[in-house]
C-alpha positions in Angstrom: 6.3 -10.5 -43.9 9.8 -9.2 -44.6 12.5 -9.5 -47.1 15.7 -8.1 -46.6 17.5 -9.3 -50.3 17.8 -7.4 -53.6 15.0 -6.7 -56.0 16.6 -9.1 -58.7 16.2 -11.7 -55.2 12.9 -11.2 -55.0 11.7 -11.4 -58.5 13.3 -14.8 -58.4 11.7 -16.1 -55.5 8.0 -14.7 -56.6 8.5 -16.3 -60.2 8.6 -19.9 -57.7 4.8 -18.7 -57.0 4.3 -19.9 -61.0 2.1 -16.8 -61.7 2.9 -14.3 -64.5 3.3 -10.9 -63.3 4.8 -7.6 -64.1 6.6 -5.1 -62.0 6.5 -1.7 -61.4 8.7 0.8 -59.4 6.1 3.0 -57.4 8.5 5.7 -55.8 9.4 4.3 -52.3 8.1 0.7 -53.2 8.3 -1.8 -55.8 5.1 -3.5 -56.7 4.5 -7.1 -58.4 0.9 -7.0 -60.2 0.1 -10.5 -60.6 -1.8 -11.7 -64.1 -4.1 -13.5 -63.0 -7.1 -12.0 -64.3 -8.9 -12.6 -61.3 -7.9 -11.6 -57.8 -6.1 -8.2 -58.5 -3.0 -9.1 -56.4 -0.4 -7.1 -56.0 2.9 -7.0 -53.7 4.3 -4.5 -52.5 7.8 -4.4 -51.0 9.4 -1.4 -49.2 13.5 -1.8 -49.9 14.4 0.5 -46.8 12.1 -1.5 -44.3 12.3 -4.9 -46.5 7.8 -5.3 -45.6 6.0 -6.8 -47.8 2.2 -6.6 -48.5 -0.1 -8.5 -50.2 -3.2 -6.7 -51.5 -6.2 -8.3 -53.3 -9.0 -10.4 -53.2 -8.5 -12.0 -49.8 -9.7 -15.7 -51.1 -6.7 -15.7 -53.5 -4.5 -13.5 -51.6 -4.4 -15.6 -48.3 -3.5 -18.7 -50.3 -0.9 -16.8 -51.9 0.6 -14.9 -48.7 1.2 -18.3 -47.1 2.9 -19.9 -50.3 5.0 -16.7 -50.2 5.7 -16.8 -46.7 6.4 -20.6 -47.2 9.5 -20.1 -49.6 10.5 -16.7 -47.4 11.4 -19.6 -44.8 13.1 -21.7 -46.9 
């Protein structure tokens, strides 16, 4: 997946995904870790390439890639 916005963009459009999370800046990357208390999600976006990774349990983390990739389309 890519996403070629701002950080401020893409905080927005993960908070559509209606799951709490908290971000933190990991050098090159920014990563969301989602709350779920569960899956151990996280999403990491590289700013320079604009990729974005999901990483997590894969029964949560496919469901959530497609919702992502959903509003990523418009």
């Amino acid at each position: 997946m890519l996403f070629n916005g701002s950080l401020d963009e893409l905080k927005l459009l993960v908070d559509q995904l209606g799951v709490a999370c908290h971000w933190r800046h990991m050098g090159p990357f920014e990563m969301a870790v989602f709350e779920d208390d569960v899956s151990n999600l996280k999403l990491n976006w590289w700013p320079q390439t604009g990729e974005l990774s999901l990483v997590g349990d894969p029964e949560v983390r496919d469901a959530m890639a497609a919702r992502l990739q959903d509003l990523l389309n418009g």
